[in-house]
KEPA-787418 format. One record per residue (C-alpha): residue in one letter; x, y, z. Coordinates in steps of 0.5 Angstrom, whole numbers, padded with zeros to 4 digits. Each point is the difference from the previous one (the first is absolute). Example, Ala and Ser with C-alpha at 12.3 -4.5 7.8 and 13.67 -1.06 7.14 Angstrom:
<pt type="A" X="0025" Y="-0009" Z="0016"/>
<pt type="S" X="0002" Y="0007" Z="-0002"/>
REM end
This chain:
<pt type="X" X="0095" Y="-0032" Z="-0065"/>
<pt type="X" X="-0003" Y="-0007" Z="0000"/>
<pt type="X" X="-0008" Y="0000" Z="0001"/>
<pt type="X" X="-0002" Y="-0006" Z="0004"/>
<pt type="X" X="-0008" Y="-0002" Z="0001"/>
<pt type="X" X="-0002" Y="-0001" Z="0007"/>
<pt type="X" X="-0005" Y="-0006" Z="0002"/>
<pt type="X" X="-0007" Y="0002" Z="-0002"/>
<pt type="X" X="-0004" Y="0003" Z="0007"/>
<pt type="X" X="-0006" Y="0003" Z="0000"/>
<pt type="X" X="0002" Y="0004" Z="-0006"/>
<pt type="X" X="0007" Y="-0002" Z="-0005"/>
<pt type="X" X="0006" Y="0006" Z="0002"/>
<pt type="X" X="0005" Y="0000" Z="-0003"/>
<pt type="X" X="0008" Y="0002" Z="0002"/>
<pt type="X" X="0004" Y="0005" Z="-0003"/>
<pt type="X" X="0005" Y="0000" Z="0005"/>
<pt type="X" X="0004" Y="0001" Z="0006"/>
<pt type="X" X="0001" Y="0007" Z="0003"/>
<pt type="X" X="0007" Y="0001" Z="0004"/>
<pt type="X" X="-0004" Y="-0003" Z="0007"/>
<pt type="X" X="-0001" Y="-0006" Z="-0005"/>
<pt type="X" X="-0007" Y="0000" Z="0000"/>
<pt type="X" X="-0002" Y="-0003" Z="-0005"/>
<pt type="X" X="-0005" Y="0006" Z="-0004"/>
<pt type="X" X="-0006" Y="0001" Z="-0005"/>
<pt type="X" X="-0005" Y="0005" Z="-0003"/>
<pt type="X" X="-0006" Y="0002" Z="0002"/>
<pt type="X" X="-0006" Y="0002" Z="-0005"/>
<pt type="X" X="0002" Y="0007" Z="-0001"/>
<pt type="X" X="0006" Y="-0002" Z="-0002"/>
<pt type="X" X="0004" Y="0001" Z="0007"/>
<pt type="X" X="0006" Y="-0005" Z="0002"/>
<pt type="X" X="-0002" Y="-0003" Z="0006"/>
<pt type="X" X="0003" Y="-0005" Z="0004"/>
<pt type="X" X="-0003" Y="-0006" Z="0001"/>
<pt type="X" X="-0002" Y="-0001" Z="0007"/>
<pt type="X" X="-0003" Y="0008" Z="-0001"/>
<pt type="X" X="-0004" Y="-0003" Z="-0005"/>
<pt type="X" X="-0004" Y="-0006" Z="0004"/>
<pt type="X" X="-0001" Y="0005" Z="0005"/>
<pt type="X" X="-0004" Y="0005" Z="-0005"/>
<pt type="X" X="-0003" Y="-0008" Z="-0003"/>
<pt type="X" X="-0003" Y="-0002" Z="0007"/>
<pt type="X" X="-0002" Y="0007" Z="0002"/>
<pt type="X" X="-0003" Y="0001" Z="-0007"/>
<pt type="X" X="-0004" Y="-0007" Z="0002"/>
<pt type="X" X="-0003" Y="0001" Z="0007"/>
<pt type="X" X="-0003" Y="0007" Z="-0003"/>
<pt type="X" X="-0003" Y="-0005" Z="-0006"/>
<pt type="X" X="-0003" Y="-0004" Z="0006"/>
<pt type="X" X="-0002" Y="0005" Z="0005"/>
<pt type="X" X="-0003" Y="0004" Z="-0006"/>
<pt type="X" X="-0004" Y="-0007" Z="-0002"/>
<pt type="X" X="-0001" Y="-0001" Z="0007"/>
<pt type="X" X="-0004" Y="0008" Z="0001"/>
<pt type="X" X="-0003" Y="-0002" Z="-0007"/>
<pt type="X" X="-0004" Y="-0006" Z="0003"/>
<pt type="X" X="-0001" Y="0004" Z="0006"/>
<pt type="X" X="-0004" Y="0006" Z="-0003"/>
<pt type="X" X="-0005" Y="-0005" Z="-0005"/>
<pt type="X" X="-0002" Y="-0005" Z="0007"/>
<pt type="X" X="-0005" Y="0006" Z="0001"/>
<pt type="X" X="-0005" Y="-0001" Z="0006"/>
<pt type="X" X="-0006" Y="0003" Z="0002"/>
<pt type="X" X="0003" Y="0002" Z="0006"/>
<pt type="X" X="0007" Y="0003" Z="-0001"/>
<pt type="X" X="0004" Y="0000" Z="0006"/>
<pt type="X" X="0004" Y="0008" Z="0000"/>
<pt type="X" X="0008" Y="0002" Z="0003"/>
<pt type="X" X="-0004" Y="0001" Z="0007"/>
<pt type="X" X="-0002" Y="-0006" Z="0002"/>
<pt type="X" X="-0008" Y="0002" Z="-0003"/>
<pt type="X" X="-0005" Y="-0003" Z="-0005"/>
<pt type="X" X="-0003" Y="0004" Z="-0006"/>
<pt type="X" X="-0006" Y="-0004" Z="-0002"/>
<pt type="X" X="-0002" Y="0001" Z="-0008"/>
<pt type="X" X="-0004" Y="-0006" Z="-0003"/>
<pt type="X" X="0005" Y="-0004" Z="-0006"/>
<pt type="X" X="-0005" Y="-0003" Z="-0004"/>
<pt type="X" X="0000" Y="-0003" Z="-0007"/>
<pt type="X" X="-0003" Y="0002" Z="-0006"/>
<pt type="X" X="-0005" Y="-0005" Z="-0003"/>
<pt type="X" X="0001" Y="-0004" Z="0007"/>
<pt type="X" X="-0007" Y="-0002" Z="0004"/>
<pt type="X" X="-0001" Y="0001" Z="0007"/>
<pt type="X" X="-0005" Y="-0004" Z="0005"/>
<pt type="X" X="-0004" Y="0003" Z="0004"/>
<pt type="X" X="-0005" Y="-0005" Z="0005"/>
<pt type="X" X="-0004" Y="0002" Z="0005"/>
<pt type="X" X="-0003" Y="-0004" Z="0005"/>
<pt type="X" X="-0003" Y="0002" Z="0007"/>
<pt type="X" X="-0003" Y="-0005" Z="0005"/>
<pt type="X" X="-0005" Y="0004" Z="0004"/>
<pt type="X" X="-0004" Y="-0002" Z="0006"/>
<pt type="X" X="-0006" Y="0006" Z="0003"/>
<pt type="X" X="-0003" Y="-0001" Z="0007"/>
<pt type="X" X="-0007" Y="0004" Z="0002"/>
<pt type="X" X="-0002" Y="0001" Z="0006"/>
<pt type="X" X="-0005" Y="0005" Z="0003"/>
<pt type="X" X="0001" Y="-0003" Z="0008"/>
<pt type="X" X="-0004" Y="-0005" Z="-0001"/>
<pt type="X" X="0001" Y="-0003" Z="-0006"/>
<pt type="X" X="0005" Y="-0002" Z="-0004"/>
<pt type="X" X="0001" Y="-0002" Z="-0007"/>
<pt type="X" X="0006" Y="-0002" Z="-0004"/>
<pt type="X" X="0001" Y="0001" Z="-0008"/>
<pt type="X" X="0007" Y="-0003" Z="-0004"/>
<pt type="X" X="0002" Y="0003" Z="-0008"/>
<pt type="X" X="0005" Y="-0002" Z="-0003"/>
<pt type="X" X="0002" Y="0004" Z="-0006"/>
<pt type="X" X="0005" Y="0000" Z="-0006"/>
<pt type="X" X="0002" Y="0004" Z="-0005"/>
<pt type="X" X="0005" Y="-0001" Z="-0006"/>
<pt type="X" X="0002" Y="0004" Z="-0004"/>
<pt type="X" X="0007" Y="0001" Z="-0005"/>
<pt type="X" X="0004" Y="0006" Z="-0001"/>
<pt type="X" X="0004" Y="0000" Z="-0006"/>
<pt type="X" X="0005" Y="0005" Z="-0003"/>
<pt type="X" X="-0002" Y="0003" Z="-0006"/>
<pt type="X" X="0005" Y="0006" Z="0000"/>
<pt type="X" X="0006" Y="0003" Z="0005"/>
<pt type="X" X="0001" Y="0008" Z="0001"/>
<pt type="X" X="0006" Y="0004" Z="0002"/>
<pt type="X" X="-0004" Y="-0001" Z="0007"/>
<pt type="X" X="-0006" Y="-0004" Z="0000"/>
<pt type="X" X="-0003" Y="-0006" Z="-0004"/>
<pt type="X" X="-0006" Y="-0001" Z="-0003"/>
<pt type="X" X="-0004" Y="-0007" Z="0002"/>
<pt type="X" X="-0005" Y="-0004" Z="-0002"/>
<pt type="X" X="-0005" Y="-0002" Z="0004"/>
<pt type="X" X="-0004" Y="-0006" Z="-0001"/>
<pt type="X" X="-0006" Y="-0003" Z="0004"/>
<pt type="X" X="0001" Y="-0008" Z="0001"/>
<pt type="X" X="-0004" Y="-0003" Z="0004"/>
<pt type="X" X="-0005" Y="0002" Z="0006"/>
<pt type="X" X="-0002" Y="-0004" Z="0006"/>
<pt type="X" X="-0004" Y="0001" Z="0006"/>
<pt type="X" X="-0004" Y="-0005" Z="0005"/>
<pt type="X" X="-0004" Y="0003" Z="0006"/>
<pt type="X" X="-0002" Y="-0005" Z="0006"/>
<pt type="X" X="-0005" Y="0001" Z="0006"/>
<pt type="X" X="-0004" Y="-0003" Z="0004"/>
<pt type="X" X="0002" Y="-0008" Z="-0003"/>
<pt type="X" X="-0002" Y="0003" Z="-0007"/>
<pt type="X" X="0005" Y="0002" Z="-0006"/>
<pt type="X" X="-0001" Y="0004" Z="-0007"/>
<pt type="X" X="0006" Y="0001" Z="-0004"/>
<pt type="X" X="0002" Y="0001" Z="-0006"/>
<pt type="X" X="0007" Y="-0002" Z="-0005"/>
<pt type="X" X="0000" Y="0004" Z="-0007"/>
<pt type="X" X="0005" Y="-0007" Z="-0002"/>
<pt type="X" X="-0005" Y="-0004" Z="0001"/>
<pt type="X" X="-0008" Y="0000" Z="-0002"/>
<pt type="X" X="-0006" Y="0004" Z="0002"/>
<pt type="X" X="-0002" Y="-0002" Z="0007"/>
<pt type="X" X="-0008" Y="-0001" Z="0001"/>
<pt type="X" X="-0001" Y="0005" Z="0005"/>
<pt type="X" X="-0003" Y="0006" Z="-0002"/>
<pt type="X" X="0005" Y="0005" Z="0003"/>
<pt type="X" X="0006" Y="-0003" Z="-0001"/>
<pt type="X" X="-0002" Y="-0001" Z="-0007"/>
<pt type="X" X="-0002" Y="0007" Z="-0001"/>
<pt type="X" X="0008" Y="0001" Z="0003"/>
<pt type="X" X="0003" Y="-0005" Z="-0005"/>
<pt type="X" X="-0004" Y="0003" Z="-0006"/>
<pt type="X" X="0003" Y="0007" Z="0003"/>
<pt type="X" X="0007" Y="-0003" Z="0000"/>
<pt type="X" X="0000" Y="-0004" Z="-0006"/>
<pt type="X" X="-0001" Y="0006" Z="-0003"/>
<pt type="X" X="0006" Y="0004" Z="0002"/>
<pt type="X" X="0005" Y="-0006" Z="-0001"/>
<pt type="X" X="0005" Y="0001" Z="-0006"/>
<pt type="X" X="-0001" Y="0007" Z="0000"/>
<pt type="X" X="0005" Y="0005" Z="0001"/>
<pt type="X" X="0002" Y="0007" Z="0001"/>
<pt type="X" X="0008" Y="0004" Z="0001"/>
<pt type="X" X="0002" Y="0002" Z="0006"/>
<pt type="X" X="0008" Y="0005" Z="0000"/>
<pt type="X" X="0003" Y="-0001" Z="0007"/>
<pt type="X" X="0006" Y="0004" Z="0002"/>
<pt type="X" X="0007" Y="-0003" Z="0000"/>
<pt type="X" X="-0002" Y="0000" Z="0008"/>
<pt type="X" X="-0006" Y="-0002" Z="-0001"/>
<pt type="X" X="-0006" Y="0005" Z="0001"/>
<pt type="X" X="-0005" Y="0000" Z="-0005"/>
<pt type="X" X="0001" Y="0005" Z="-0005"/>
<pt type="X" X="-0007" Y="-0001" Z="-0004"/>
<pt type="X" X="-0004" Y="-0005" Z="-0002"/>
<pt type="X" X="-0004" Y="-0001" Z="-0007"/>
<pt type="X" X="-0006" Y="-0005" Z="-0003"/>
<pt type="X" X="-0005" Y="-0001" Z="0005"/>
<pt type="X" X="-0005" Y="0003" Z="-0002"/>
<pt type="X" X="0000" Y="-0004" Z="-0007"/>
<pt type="X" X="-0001" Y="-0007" Z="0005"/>
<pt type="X" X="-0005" Y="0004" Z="0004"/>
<pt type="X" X="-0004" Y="0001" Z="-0007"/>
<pt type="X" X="0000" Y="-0008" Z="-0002"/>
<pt type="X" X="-0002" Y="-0002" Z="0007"/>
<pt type="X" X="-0006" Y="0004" Z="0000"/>
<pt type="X" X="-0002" Y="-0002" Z="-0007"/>
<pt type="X" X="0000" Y="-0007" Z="0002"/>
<pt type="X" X="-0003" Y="0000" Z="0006"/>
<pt type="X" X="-0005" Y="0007" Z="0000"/>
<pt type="X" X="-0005" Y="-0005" Z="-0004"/>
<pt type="X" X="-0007" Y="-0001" Z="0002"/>
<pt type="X" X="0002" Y="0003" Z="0005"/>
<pt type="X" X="-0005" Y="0007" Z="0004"/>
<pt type="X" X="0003" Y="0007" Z="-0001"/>
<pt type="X" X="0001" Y="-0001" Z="0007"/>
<pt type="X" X="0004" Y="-0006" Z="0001"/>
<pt type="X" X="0004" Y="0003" Z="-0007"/>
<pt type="X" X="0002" Y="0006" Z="0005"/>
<pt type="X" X="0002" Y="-0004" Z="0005"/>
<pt type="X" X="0005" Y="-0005" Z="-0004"/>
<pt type="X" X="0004" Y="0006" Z="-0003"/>
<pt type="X" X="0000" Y="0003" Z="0007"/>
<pt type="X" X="0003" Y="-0006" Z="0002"/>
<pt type="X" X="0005" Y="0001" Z="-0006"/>
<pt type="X" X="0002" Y="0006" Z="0001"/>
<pt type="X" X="0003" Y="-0002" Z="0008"/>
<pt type="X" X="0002" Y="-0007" Z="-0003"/>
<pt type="X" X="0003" Y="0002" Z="-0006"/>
<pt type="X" X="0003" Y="0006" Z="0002"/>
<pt type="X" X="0007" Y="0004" Z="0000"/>
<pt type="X" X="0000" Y="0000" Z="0007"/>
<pt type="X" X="-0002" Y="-0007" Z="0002"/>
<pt type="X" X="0006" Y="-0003" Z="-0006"/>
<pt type="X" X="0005" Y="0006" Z="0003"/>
<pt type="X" X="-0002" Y="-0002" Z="0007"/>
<pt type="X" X="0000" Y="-0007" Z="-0001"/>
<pt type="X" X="0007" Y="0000" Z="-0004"/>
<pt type="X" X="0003" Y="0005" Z="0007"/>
<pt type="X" X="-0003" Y="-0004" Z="0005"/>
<pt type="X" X="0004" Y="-0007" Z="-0002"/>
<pt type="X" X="0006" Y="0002" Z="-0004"/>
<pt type="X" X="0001" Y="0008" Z="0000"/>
<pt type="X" X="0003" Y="0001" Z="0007"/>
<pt type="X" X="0008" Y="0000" Z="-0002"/>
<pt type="X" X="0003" Y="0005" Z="0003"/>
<pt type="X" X="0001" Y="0007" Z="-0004"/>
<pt type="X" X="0007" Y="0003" Z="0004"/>
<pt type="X" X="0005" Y="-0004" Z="0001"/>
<pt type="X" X="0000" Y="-0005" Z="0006"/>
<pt type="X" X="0006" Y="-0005" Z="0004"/>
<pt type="X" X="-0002" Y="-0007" Z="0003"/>
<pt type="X" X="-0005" Y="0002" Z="0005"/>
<pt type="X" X="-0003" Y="0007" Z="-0001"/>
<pt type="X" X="-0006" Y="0001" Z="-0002"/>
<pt type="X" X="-0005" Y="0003" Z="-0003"/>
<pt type="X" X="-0006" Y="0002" Z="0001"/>
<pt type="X" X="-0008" Y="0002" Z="-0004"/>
<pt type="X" X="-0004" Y="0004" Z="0002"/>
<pt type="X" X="-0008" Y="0002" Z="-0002"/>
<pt type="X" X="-0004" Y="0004" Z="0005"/>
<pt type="X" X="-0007" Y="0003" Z="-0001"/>
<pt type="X" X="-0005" Y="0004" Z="0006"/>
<pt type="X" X="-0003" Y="-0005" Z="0003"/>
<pt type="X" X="0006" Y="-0006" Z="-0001"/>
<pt type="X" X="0007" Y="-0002" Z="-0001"/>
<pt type="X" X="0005" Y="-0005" Z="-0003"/>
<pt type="X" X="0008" Y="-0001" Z="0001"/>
<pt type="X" X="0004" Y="-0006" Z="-0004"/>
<pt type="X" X="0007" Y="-0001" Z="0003"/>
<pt type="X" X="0004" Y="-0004" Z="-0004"/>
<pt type="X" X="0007" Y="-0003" Z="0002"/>
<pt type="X" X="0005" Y="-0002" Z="-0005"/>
<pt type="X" X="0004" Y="-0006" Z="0004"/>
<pt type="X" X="0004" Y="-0004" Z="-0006"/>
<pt type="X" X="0004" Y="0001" Z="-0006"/>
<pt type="X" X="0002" Y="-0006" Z="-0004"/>
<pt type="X" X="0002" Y="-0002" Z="-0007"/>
<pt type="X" X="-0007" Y="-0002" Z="-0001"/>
<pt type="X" X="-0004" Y="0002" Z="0005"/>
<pt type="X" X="-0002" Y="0006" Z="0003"/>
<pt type="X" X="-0005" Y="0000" Z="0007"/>
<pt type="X" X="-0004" Y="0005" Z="0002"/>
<pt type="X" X="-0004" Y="0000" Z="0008"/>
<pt type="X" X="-0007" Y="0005" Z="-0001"/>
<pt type="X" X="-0004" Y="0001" Z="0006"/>
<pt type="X" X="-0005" Y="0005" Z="0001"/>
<pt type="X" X="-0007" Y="0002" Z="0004"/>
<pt type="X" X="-0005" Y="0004" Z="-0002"/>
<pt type="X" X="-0006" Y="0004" Z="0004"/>
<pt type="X" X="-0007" Y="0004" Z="-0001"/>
<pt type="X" X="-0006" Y="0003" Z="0002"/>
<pt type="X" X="-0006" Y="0003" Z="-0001"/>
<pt type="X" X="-0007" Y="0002" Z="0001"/>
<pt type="X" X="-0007" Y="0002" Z="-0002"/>
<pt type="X" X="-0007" Y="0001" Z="0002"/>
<pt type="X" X="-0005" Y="-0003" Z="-0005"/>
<pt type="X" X="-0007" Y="0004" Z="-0002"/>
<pt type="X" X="-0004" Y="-0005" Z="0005"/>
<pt type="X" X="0005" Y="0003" Z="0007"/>
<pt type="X" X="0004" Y="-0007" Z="-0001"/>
<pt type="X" X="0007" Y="0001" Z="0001"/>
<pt type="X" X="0006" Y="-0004" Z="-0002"/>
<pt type="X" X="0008" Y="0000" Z="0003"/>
<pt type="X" X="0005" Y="-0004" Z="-0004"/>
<pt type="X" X="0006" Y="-0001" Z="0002"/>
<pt type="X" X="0006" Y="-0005" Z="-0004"/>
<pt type="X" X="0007" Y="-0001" Z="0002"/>
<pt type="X" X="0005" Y="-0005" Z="-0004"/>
<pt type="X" X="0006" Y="-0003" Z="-0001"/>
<pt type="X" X="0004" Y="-0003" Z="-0005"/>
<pt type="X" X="0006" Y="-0005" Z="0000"/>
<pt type="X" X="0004" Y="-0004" Z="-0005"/>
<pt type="X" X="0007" Y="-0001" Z="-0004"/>
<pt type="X" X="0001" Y="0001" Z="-0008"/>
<pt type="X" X="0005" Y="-0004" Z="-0004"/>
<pt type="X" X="0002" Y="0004" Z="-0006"/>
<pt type="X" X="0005" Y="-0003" Z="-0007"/>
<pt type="X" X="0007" Y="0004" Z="0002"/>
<pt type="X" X="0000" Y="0001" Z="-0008"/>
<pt type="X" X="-0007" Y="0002" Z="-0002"/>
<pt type="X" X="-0003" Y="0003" Z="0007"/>
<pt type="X" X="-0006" Y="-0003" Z="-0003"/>
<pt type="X" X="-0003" Y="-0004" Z="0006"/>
<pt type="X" X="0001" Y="-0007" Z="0001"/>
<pt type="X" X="-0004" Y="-0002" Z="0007"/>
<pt type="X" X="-0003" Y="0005" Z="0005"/>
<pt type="X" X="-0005" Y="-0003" Z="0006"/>
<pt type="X" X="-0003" Y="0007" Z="0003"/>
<pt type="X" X="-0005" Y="-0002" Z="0007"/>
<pt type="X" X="-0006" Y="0006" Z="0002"/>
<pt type="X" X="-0005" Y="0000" Z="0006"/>
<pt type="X" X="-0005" Y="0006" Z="0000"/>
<pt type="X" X="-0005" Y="0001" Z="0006"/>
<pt type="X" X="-0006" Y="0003" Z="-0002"/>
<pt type="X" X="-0005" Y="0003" Z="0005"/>
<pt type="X" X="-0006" Y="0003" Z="-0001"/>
<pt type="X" X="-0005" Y="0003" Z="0006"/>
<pt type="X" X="-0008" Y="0002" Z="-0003"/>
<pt type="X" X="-0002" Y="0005" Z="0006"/>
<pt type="X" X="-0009" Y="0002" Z="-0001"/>
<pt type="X" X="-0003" Y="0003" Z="0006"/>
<pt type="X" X="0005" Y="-0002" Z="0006"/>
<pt type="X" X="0001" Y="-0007" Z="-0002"/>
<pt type="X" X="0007" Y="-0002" Z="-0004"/>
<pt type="X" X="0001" Y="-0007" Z="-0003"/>
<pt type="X" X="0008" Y="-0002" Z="-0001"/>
<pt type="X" X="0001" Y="-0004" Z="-0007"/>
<pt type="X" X="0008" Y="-0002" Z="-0001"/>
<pt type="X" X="0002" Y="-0004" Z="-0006"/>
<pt type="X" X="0008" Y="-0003" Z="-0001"/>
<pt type="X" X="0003" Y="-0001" Z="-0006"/>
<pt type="X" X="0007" Y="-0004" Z="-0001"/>
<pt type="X" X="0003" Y="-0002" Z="-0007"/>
<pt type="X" X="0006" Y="-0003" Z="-0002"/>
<pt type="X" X="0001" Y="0003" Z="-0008"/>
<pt type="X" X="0005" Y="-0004" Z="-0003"/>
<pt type="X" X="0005" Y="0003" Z="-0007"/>
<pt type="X" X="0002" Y="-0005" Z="-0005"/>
REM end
């Protein structure tokens, strides 16, 4: 029996023979006489299963934050990287009108945050993130006067911005560790109380023991776990903990006796890179007391909220939000039959990275 080779495809066959249809015959790896055309059909299967297999491979380690689900849904988990450092910019432009039905006056503040968050280590479900303090700005304007201060910049003159840039300065370059859950809440946070000493030994000098309690008053509210967890929910902790299509929402809730919040936030577009997210919001309070001298005072407060997120597909991390807020506040003072009316209006535009 003569053995003829076969051009070389994609892979060398060789021919054994002919059967008695005439088709020309081969043998497969296990030792099995085949024919040939039985052959390149097991060749070209074998290759789009290679393919497709290849294929699933690059599917599965393209993760994203936002992992789109068999019924259409998005599940949210953040996809971040161990060693890699993420920004974190805050600035809020805010403008405050005062007036009490005859006069009125106008105060501006623009302030700015900076801070790094840095990924020191990865959990099965959260990551442990260290957060740096880079950079603090403030500037206050009213009636044609502006104070301020930069802790990029030198120490102003001003005896109050320089008392706030000294109280800064100090805090810039430290850092603390925070866990987040792989959906974003804050699961605990670590160091503050080390940062709070040093700014306390620097600053409590020469100081009376009256002015000493109130600057660790002031550390215990700055410098807070609340205030570090509600600043880090408030403008980037606000993904959504079930899963959600294009266009559904999900809403945040926080109630006490005498107010309310309700955050709405919508999620609109899902793209390679980039995904979207709608927040609006109201909120609204009220409350009243009579002090010793039988002067009484009613307060009430209604507000509302509106802005759009950018957030990195891969990451979640936040890439740009822009959040707009308006709350009217009004006063009433009530003594011996006669009422004075006081209202203050507040607008901001708080910006994110």
């Amino acid at each position: 029996m003569a053995v003829v080779a076969c051009k070389k495809e994609k892979s060398e066959v060789k021919i054994v023979g002919k059967n008695e249809n005439g088709e020309e015959l081969t043998v497969n790896a296990q030792g099995d006489t085949i024919t040939l055309k039985e052959a390149e059909a097991l060749q070209k299967t074998d290759t789009t299963e290679a393919a497709t297999t290849t294929a699933e491979t690059e599917k599965v380690e393209k993760k994203t934050a936002f992992q789109k689900n068999e019924d259409g849904t998005y599940s949210f988990q953040f996809n971040l990287e161990k060693g890699a450092t993420y920004p974190f910019k805050v600035s809020t432009n805010t403008t405050s009108t005062q007036s009490d039905g005859k006069n009125s006056q106008q105060i501006s503040q623009i302030s700015t945050n900076e801070l790094s968050y840095e990924v020191i280590e990865e959990k099965l479900q959260s990551f442990v993130l260290k957060v740096t303090f880079k950079r603090f700005q403030e500037k206050s304007s009213m009636q044609g006067e502006s104070i301020g201060f930069d802790t990029n910049a030198g120490k102003p003159t001003n005896e109050m911005a320089a008392q706030q840039y000294e109280f800064f300065k100090t805090i810039v370059g430290n850092s603390y560790t925070m866990e987040i859950s792989k959906n974003g809440k804050v699961l605990n946070i670590d160091g503050l109380a080390p940062i709070r000493e040093k700014v306390k030994s620097k600053l409590a000098k020469g100081l009376s023991e009256e002015e000493k309690k109130g600057l660790d008053q002031m550390l215990q509210v700055s410098l807070s776990k609340q205030a570090m967890e509600a600043m880090f929910l408030e403008s980037i902790g606000y993904y959504p903990t079930k899963s959600v299509k294009i266009g559904e929402s999900w809403e945040m809730n926080n109630s006490t006796d005498n107010a309310k919040s309700q955050m709405k936030y919508t999620l609109k577009n899902v793209a390679d890179n980039q995904v979207d997210i709608q927040i609006s919001g109201s909120s609204s309070g009220s409350d009243s007391n009579t002090l010793e001298q039988g002067v009484k005072i009613s307060r009430s407060i209604e507000g509302n909220v509106t802005g759009t997120a950018k957030i990195d597909a891969r990451s979640g991390w936040l890439n740009q939000a822009t959040i707009e807020k308006k709350e009217v506040l009004k006063i009433t003072q009530e003594y011996q039959g006669q009422k004075q009316n006081m209202s203050s209006t507040t607008k901001s535009t708080t910006k994110v990275n």
